[in-house]
C-alpha positions as a printed Julia matrix, in Angstrom:
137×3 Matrix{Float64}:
 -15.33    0.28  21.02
 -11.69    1.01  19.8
  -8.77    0.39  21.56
  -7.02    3.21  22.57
  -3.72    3.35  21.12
  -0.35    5.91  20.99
   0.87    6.8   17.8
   3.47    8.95  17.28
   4.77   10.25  13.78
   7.94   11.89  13.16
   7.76   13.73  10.2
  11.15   15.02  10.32
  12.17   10.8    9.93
  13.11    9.36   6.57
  10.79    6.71   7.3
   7.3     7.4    5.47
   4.41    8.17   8.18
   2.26    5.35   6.64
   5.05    2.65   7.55
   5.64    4.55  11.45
   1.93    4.14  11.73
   2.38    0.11  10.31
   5.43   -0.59  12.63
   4.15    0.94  15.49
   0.84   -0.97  15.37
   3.23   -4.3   14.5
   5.23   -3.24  17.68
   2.41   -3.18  20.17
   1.01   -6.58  19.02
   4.04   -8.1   19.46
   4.87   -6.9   23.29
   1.58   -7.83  23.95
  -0.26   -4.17  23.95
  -3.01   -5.0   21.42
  -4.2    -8.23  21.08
  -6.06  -10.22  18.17
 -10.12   -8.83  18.07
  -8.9    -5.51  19.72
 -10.91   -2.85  17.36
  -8.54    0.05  16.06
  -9.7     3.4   15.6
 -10.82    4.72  11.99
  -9.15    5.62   9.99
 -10.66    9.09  10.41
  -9.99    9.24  13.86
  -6.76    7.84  14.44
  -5.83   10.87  11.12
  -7.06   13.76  13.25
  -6.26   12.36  16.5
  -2.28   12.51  14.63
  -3.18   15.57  12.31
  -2.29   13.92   9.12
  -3.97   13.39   6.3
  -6.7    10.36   5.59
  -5.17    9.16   2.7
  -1.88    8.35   5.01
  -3.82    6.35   7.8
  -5.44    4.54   4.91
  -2.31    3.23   3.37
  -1.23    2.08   6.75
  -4.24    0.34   7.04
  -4.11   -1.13   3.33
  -0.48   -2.31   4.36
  -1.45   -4.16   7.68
  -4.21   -5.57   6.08
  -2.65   -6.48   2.97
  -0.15   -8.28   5.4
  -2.87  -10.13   7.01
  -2.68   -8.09  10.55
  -5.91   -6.37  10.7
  -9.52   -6.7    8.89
 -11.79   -4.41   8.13
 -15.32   -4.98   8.38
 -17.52   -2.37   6.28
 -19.93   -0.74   9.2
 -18.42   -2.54  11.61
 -14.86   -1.25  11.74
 -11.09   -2.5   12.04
  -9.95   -5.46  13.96
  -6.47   -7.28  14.92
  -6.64  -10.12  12.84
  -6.4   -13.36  14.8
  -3.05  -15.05  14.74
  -1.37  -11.77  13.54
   1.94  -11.31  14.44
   2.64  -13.38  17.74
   5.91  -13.33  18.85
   6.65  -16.79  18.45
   5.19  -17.03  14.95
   7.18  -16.15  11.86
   5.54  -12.86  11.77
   8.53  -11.78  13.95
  11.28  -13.04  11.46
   9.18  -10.99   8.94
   8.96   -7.65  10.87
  13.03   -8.37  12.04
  13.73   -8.57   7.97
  11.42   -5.24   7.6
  13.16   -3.52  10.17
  16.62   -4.47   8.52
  15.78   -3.72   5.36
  14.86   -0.05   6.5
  17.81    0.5    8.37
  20.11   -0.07   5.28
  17.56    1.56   3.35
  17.82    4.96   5.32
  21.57    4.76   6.03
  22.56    4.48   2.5
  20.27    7.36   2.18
  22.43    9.2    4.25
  25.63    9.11   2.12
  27.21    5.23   3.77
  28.63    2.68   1.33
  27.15   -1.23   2.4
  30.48   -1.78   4.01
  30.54    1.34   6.62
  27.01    0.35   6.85
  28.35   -3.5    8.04
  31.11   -2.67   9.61
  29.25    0.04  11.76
  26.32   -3.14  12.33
  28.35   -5.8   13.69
  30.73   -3.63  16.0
  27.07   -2.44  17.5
  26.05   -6.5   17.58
  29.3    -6.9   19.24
  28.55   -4.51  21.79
  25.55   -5.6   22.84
  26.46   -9.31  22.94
  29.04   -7.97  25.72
  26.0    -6.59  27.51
  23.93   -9.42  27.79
  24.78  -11.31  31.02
  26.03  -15.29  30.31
  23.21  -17.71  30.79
  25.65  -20.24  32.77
  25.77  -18.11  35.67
């Protein structure tokens, strides 16, 4: 039986809805929602349950398991790949370089040079470095 899973897909978002679909799935393994041997749904399923189309779902799928997250066993369906994407593993450096690489991606989409881009990045890193509470208290 599949694991039941939320997916949500912006379609008004820069970001394709094959990748959403990848980091989303990436996401929940690492806080620990899905797990490794957890079955996802089909890709026929999980496309109607988010009214897109197949081919969409599939690519997401061909990109996890290209990336060695999932496996999918002909007849028997998809599964989280054990090992996949721990958060102690380098999978997480991996996804953090992803996630990085989008966000420069989509802002110089948007019309910002590199430098408004890193200027705009470590005044937010600032920021919430003087939000985390000091570990010597």
């Amino acid at each position: 039986m599949s694991k039941e899973i939320e997916i949500k897909i912006d379609l008004r978002s820069h970001t394709p809805a094959y990748r959403q679909i990848s980091q989303q799935i990436r996401a929940r393994l690492i806080n620990g929602e899905l797990h490794p041997g957890d079955q996802l749904p089909t890709v026929r399923q999980l496309a109607v349950d988010l009214g897109i189309n197949f081919n969409t779902v599939a690519r997401a799928y061909r990109m996890l398991d290209k990336a060695g997250v999932i496996s999918t066993q002909h007849g028997r369906g998809t599964y989280i790949v054990e090992g996949s994407h721990h958060p102690k593993d380098r999978g997480r450096q991996k996804l953090l370089k992803e996630l990085t690489r989008r966000y420069i991606q989509d802002t110089k989409f948007l019309g910002y040079s590199v430098e408004e881009i890193e200027v705009a990045f470590h005044e937010e890193i600032e920021r919430e470095a003087e939000d985390v509470p000091s570990e010597k208290t």
